[in-house]
VOGU-3710 file (C-alpha; in Angstrom, 3 decimals, decimal comma):
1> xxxxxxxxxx> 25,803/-36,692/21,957  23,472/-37,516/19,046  19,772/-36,229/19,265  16,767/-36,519/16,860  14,355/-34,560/15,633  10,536/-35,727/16,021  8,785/-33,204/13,072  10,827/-31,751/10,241  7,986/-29,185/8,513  9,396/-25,611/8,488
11> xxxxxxxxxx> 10,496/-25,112/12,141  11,657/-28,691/12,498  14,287/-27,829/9,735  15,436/-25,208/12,063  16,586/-27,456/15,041  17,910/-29,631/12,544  20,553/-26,654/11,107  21,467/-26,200/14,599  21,649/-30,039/15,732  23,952/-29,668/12,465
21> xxxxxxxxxx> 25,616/-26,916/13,383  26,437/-28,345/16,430  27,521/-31,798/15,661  24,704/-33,535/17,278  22,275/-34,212/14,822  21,839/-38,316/15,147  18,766/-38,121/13,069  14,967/-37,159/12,376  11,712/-39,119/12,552  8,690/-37,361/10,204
31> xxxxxxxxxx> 5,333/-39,191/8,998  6,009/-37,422/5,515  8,575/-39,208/2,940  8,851/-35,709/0,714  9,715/-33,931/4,473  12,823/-36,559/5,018  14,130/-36,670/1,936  14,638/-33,529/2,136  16,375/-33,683/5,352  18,136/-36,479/3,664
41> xxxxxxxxxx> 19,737/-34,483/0,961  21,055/-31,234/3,179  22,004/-33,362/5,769  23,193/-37,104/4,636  24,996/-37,665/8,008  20,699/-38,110/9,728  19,339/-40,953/10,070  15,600/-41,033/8,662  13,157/-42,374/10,265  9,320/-42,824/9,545
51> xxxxxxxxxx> 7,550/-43,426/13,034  8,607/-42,906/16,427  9,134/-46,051/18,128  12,076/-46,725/15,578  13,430/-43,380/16,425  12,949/-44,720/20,107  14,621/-48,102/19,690  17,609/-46,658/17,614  18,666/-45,706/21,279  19,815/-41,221/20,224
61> xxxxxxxxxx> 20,531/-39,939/23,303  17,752/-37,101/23,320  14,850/-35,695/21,499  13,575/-32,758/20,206  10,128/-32,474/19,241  8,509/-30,015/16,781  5,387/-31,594/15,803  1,791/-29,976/15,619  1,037/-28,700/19,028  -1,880/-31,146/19,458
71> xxxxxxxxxx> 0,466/-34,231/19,462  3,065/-32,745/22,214  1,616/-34,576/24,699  1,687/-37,789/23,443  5,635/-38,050/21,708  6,490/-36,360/24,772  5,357/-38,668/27,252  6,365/-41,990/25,437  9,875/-40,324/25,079  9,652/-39,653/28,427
81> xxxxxxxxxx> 8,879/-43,022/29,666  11,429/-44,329/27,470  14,011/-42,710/29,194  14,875/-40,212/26,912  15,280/-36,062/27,720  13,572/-34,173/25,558  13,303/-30,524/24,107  9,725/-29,833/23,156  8,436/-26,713/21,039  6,286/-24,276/23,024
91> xxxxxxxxxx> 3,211/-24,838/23,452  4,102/-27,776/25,524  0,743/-28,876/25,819  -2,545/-27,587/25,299  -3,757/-28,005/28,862  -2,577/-27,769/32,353  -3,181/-31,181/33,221  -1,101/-33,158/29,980  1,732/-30,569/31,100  1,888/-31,456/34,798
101> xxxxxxxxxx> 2,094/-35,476/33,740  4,945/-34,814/31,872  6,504/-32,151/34,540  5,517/-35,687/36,633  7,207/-38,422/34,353  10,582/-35,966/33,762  10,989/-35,650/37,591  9,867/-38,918/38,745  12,679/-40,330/36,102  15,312/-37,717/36,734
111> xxxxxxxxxx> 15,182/-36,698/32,667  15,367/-33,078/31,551  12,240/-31,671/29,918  12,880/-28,250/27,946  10,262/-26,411/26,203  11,612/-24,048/23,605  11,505/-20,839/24,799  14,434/-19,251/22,323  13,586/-15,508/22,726  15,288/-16,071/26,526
121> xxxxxxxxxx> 18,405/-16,212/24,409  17,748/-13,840/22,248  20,392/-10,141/22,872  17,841/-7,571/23,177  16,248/-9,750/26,124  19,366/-10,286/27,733  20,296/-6,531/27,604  16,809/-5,824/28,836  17,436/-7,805/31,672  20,987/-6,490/32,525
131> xxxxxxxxxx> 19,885/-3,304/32,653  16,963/-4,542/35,263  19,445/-5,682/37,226  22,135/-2,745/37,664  19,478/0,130/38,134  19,699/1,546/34,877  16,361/2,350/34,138  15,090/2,667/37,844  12,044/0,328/39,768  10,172/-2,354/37,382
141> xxxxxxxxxx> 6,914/-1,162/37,154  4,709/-2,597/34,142  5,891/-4,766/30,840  4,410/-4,961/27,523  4,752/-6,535/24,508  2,581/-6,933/21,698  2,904/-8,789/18,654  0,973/-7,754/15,546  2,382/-8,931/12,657  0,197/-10,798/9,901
151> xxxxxxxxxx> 0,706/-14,567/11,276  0,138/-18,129/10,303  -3,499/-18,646/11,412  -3,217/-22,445/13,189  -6,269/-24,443/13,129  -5,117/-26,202/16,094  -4,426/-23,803/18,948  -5,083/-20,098/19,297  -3,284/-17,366/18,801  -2,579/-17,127/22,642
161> xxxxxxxxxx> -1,344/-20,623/22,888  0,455/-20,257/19,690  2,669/-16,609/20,652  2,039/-15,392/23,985  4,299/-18,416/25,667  7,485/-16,607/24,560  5,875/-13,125/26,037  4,778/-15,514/29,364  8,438/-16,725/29,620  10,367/-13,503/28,691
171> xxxxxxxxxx> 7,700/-11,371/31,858  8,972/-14,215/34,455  12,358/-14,066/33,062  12,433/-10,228/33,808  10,699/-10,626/36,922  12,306/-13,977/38,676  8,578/-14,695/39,503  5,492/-16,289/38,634  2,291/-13,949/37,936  -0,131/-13,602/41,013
181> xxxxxxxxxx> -3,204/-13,369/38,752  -3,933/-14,055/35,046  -6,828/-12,671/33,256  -7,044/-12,889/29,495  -9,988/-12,142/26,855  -10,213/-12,536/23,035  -11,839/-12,713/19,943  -12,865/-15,164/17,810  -13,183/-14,291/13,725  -12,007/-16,419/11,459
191> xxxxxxxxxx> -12,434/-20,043/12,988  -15,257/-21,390/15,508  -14,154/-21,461/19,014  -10,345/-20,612/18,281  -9,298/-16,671/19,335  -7,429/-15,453/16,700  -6,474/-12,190/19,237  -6,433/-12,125/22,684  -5,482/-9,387/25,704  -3,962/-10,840/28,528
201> xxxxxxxxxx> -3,058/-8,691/32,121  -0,499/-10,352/34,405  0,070/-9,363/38,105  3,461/-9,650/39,892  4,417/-9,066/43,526  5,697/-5,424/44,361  2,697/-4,248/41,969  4,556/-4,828/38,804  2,015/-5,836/36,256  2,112/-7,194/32,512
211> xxxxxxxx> -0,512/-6,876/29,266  0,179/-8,973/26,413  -1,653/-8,723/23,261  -1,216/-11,305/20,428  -3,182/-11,117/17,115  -2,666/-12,740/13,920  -4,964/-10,444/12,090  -3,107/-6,735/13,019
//
């Protein structure tokens, strides 16, 4: 199995050791000639590639895609429609509706869609989890996480969309269940209409109940 990578910037380049790693690393596809050559250089065995309907026609037998958030949507769904599977970096999409038409496509065409979620795989979480499940440390009640490190402000999407999908994904992990109600408020500082922190309370069944809060200016 050979896959490529659609978006080689700095997180990109991490698939890309892996794919490595591995021994499936077919190739990558990037806009940016400095971005592949680099690729290029590390990794001689990839074939580069400079827009996405070549990667598409060179027939790999997956994708992964770690593009700007903003352009999920669209690489995903022409992969998709290709009939491709795919692997793309959370956020999936920036809205409900772009993520249910590719939740749509995948099904409809029997592909697998991933979204990255790597923390799932991550040993603390899976100890976390163990213990849940033996009784160790008694009834779930409430979860918490909050991450307030310095980050990379995005101009794109928020600092919700940007971190709390991993916190999102890690709470239903725990749980096995979806949240009953979301509520979530924020503030904006640096950038017009983008949050740059947010607090977020999730309910569960059986009263269990989440808070998240992201901020990239802690």
């Amino acid at each position: 199995m050979k896959l490529c990578v659609v978006g080689v910037g700095p997180w990109g380049r991490n698939h890309v050791r892996t794919l490595h790693e591995l021994g499936a690393l077919g190739g990558v596809m990037d806009l940016l000639p400095e971005e592949l050559y680099l690729v290029n250089e590390q990794y001689p065995e990839a074939i580069t590639l400079n827009s996405l309907q070549k990667a598409i026609n060179h027939g790999f037998d997956g994708f992964v895609v770690s593009t700007p958030p903003a352009t999920h949507y669209e690489i995903g769904k022409n992969i998709l429609q290709a009939g491709f599977p795919v692997l793309i970096e959370k956020p999936m999409t920036l809205n409900l509706s772009h993520a249910v038409d590719l939740v749509g496509i995948a099904t409809k065409k029997n592909l697998c869609l991933m979204v990255g979620h790597v923390l799932l795989f991550h040993p603390a979480i899976r100890k976390i989890k163990e213990m849940i499940d033996e009784g160790k440390i008694g009834k779930l009640q409430y979860i918490y996480s909050n991450r307030l490190n310095l980050g990379q402000v995005r101009t794109e999407e928020n600092v919700f969309w940007s971190l709390a999908p991993h916190d999102i994904a890690i709470f239903q992990y725990l749980t096995e269940s979806f949240p009953k109600s979301v509520k979530a408020h924020g503030s904006v500082y640096l950038q017009q209409g983008i949050h740059d922190s947010t607090m977020t309370i999730l309910e569960y069944s059986d009263n269990v109940k989440g808070h998240i809060f992201v901020s990239w200016l802690h």
